[in-house]
C-alpha positions in Angstrom: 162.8 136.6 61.1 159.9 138.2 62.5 161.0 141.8 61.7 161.9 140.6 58.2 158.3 139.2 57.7 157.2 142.1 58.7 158.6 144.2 56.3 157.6 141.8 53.5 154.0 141.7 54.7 154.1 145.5 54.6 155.1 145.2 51.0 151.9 143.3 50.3 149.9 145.7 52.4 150.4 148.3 50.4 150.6 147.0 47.0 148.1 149.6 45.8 150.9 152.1 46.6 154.2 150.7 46.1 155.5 149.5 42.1 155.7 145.7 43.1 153.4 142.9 42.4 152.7 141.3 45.6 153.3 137.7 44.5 157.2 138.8 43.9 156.9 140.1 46.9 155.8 137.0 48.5 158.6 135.1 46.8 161.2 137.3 47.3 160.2 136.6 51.8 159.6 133.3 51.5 162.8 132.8 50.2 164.8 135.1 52.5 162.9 133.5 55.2 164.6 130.2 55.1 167.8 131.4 54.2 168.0 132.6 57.2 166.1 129.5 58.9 168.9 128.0 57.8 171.5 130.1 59.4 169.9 129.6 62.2 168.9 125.9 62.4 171.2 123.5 63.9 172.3 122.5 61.1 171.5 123.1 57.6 170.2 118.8 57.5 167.9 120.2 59.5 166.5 122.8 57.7 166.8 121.2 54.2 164.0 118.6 56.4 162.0 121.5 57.4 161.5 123.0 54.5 160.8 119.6 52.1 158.1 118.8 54.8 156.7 122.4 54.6 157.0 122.1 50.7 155.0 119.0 50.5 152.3 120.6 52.5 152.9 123.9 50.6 152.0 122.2 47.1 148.9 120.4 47.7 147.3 123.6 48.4 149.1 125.3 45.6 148.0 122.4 43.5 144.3 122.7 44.2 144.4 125.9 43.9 145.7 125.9 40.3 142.8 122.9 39.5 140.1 124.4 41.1 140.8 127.8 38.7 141.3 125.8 35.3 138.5 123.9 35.8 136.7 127.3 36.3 138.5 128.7 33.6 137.1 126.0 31.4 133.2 126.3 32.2 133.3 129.8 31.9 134.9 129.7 28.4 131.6 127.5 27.4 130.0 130.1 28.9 128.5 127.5 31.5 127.2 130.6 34.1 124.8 131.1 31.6 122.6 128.7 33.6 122.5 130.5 36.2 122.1 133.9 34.8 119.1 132.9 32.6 117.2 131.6 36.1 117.2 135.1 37.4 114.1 136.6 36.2 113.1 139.4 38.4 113.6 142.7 37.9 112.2 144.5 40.9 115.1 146.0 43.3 114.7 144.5 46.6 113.6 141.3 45.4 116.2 141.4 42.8 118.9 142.2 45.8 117.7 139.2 48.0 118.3 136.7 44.8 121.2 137.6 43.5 122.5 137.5 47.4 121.6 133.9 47.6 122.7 132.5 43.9 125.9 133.9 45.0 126.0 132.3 48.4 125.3 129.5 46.8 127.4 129.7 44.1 130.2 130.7 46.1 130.4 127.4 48.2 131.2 125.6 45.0 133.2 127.5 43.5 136.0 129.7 44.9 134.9 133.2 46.0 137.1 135.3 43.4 135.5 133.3 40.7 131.8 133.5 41.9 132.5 137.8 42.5 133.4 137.8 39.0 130.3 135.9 37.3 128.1 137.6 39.5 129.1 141.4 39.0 129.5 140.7 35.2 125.4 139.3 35.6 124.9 142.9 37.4 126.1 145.0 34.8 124.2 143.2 32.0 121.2 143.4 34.6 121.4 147.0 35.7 122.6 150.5 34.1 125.5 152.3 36.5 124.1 153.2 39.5 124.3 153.8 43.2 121.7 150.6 43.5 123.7 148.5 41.3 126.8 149.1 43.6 124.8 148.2 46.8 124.1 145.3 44.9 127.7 144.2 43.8 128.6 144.8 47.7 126.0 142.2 48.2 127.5 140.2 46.4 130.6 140.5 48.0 129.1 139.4 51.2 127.1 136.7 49.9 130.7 135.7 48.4 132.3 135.3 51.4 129.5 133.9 53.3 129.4 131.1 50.9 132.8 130.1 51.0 132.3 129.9 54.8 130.6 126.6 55.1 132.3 124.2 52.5 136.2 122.8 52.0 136.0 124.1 48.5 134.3 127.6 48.5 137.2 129.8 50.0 140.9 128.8 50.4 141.2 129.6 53.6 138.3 126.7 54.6 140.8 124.7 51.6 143.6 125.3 53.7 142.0 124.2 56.7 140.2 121.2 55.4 143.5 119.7 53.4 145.5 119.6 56.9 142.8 118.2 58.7 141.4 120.7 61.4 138.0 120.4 59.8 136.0 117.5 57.7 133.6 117.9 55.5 129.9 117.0 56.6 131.1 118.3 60.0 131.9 122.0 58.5 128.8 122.1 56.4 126.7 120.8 58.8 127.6 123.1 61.8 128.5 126.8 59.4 125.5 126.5 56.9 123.2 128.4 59.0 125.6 130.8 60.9 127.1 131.7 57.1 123.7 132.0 55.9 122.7 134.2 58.8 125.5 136.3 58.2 124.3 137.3 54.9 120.8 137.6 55.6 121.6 139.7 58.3 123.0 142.4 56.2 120.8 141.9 53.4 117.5 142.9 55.6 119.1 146.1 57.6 120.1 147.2 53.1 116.7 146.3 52.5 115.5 149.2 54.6 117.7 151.6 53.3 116.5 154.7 51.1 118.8 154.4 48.2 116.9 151.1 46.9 114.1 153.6 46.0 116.3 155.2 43.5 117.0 151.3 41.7 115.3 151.5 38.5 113.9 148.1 37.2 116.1 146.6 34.7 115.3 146.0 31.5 113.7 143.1 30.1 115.5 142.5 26.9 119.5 141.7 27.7 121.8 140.5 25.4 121.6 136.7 24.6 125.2 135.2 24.9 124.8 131.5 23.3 126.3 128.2 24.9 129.7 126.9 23.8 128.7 123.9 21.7 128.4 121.0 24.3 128.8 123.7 26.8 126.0 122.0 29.1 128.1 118.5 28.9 130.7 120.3 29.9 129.7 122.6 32.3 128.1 119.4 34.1 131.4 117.6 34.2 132.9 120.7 35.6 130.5 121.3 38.7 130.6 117.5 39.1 134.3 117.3 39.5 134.3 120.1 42.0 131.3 118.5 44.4 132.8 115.0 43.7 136.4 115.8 45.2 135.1 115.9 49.0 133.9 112.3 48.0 137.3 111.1 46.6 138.6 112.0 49.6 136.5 110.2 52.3 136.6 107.0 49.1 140.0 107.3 48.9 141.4 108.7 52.1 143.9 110.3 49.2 144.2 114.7 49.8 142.1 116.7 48.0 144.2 117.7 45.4 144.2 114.2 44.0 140.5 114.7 43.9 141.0 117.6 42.3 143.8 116.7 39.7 141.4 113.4 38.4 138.5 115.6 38.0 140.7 118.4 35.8 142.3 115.2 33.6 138.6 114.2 33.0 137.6 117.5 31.6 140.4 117.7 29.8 140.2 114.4 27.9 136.5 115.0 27.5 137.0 118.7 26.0 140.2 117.7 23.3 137.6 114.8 22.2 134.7 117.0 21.8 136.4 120.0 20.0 139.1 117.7 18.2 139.5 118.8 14.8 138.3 122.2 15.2 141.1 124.4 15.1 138.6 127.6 16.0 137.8 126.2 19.2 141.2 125.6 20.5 140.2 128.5 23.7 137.5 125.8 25.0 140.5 123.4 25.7 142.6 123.5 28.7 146.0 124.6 27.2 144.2 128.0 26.5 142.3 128.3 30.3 145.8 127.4 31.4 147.1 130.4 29.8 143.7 132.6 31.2 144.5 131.8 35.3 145.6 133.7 38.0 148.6 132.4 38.0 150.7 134.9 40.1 147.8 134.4 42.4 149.0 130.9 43.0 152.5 132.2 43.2 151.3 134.4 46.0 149.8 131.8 47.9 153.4 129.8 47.6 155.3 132.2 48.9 152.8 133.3 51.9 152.3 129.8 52.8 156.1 129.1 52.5 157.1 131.8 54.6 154.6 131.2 57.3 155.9 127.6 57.7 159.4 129.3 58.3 158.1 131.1 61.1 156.4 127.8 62.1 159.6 125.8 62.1 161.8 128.8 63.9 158.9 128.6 67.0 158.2 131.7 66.4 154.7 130.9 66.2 154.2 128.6 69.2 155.5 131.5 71.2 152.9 133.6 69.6 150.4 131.1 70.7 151.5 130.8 74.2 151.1 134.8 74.6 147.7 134.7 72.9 146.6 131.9 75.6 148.5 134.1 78.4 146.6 137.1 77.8 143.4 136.4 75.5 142.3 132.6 77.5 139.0 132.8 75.2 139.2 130.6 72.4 136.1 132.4 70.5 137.3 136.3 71.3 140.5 134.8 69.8 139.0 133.7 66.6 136.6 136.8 66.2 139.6 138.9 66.3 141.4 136.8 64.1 138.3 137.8 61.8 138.5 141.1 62.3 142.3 141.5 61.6 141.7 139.4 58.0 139.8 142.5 57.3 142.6 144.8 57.2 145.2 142.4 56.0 145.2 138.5 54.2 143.1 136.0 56.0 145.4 133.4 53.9 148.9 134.0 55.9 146.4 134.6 59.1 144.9 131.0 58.6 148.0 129.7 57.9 149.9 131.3 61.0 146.9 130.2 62.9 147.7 127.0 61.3 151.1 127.3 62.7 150.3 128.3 66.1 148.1 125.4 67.2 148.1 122.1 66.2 145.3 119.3 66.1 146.7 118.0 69.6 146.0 121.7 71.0 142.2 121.6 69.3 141.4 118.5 67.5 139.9 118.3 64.4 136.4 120.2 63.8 136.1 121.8 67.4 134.5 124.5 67.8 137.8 126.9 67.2 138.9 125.5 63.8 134.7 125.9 62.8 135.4 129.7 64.2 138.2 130.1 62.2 136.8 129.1 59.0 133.8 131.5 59.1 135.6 134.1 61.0 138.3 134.4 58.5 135.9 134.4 55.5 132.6 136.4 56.5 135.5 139.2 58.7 136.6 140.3 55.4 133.7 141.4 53.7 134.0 144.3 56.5 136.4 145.7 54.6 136.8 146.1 50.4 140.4 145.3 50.6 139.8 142.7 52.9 139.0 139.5 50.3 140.0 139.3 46.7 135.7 139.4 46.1 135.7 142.9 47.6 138.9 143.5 45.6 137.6 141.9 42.5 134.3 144.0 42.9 136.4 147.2 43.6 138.6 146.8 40.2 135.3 145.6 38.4 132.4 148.5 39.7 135.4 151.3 40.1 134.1 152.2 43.7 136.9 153.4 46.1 137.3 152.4 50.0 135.6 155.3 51.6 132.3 154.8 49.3 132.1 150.3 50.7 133.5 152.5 54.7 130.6 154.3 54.4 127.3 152.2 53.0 128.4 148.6 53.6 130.9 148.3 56.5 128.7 148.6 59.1 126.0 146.0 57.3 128.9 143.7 56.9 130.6 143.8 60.8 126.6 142.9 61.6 126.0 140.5 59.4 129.8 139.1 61.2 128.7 139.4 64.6 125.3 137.7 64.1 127.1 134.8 61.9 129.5 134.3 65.2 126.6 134.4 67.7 124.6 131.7 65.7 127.6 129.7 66.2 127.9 129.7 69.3 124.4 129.7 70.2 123.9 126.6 68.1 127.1 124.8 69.5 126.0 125.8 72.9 122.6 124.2 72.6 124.1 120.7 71.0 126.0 120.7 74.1 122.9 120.6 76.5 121.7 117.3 77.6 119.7 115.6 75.2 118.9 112.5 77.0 116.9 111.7 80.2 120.3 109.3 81.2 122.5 112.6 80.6 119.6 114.8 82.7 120.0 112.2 85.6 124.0 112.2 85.5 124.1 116.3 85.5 121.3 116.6 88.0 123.5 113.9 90.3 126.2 116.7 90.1 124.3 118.9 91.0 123.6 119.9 95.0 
């Protein structure tokens, strides 16, 4: 099973070179994965159990996924960004580099990091002729993407992932990653401060073209953000999974946008039938089959056995997790998450300890280091036309030290909450003390 995942992972590697769409790809493993799970399980009863458990699991991500993306879909098509592309007002290079680093990091932790790549490089090019500067900038905002999605459940699937199946909660993620994710874009965005090819960055001009609102495109785009922020809340109201959360908060929009378009046969793209047709929907596809063919790896053992060799050989919990970022780089951080996932469970490291936190901001600020690493440096790449060597050369090293600074403010923060805070604590340590 593990050769055979390997092949199909190699598939998806190397997309770029090979005629198939990687989402068929995924499939076509997942598939192939648990037929022959089920050759090998005791008994196909067995595996039939196996795989509705891992389907169940499987769907609310798939299913949150798909929400998340139409209710997206939906703002954008009342052209609801336009509030935050008319707030940025300067036009000065560096400064205009440090804001549109932080709209996106903020941005990104509401909205997935794909999406927030996309709004934000489209800003850029209305904001800046072609230019070396104006790809520094759109590899800022790849950074900023990730760094974003870093610190909340609903900013980058991987932290999704983690969040639905319970090896981090909410407050407890945001309050412990905001500063480490913010650190790990500031980091990079002072050393490209410094850097001579700013000098060239002409200031853009002041007149842009005026794209006007959707009729009621405020309403909406109000309900919209709301109904992403409120879905953390369902859950902690409810103690229903996210995707519930999720699925209320897309039927809401819905209603809301067939009542205030109804009769109005030219606006029929501002409804969700038509943003449903406008998704990534082979993206979610991918996800299904990744996710279902790690969990047949799961259910064979294979990856508890992975696990024990990690802890044989690698005993540090944080080296494992930084090289966990480092590998998402080069290849998915979704099917590294989810083996991860797979390889320890909430009995191993309960939920938010300190290596489910490293894992969510390892596996989204590790692959910024890389342009093929996230689908925001592969959105950006497809958008701006720059090629791998160009984001090797000016932004990989920014981006591994803008990773290793997010990681040390980790730790350096979780190492100083676990001093003794009290003068009853200083007594009982000093009493152990000789």
């Amino acid at each position: 099973m593990a050769l055979l995942f390997g092949i199909g992972y190699a598939g998806i590697i190397f997309e770029e070179s090979l005629p198939f769409n990687k989402s068929g790809v995924g499939l076509l493993m997942a598939v192939s994965l648990w037929v022959v799970r089920s050759i090998g399980a005791p008994s196909t009863e067995v595996a039939v159990s196996e795989l509705t458990h891992a389907s169940a699991e499987v769907s609310e991500i798939v299913f949150f996924i798909l929400g998340a993306m139409t209710i997206v879909e939906i703002v954008d098509a009342h052209q609801g960004f336009k509030l935050v592309s008319d707030r940025i007002t300067t036009r000065k290079p560096r400064v205009l580099l440090w804001v549109v680093g932080f709209v996106t990091f903020f941005l990104g932790s509401i909205l997935d990091n794909l999406t927030s790549t996309i709004v934000m490089v489209s800003l850029l090019r209305k904001l800046l002729p072609p230019s070396e500067y104006r790809k520094l900038s759109g590899a800022v905002i790849v950074i900023a993407a990730n760094a974003g999605g870093a610190w909340t459940p609903i900013g980058d699937v991987t932290t999704t992932m983690l969040w639905i199946h319970g090896q981090i909660s909410t407050l407890a993620t945001m309050k412990s990653l905001l500063l480490p994710s913010a650190i790990s874009l500031v980091v990079p965005l002072a050393l490209m401060s410094l850097i001579s090819e700013l000098n060239g960055g002409q200031d853009s001009p002041d007149d842009l073209p005026t794209e006007v609102m959707a009729p009621r495109g405020q309403l909406v785009t109000a309900v919209g953000i709301g109904a992403l922020i409120f879905v953390p809340v369902f859950k902690s109201l409810t103690g229903l999974p996210p995707y519930m959360g999720m699925l209320l908060g897309l039927g809401v929009l819905w209603i809301l946008t067939d009542a205030i378009h109804y009769g109005e046969s030219e606006r029929q793209k501002f409804k969700v039938p038509q943003a449903l047709s406008r998704i990534d929907t082979q993206g979610a596809l991918f996800f299904l089959g990744i996710l279902l063919s790690v969990s047949s790896l799961e259910a064979a053992g294979i990856l508890r056995e992975l696990a024990n060799y990690l802890d044989a050989y690698i005993p540090n919990i944080e080296l494992i997790a930084s090289l966990i970022g480092v590998v998402s780089a080069i290849i998915d951080n979704v099917p590294l998450v989810a083996a991860t996932m797979g390889m320890y469970d909430l009995s191993s490291f309960p939920q938010d300890s300190e290596f489910w936190q490293l894992i969510a901001l390892c596996s989204s600020t590790g692959g910024s280091m890389l342009v093929f690493g996230s689908a925001a440096g592969v959105a950006f790449l497809g958008m701006e036309n720059v090629d791998f060597f160009w984001y090797l050369r000016k932004v990989s090293g920014f981006a591994f030290a803008g990773y290793a600074a997010g990681i040390a403010a980790y730790l350096a923060i979780h190492k100083l909450h676990s001093f003794p805070t009290t003068v009853a604590e200083v007594r009982l340590l000093s009493g152990f003390i000789p």
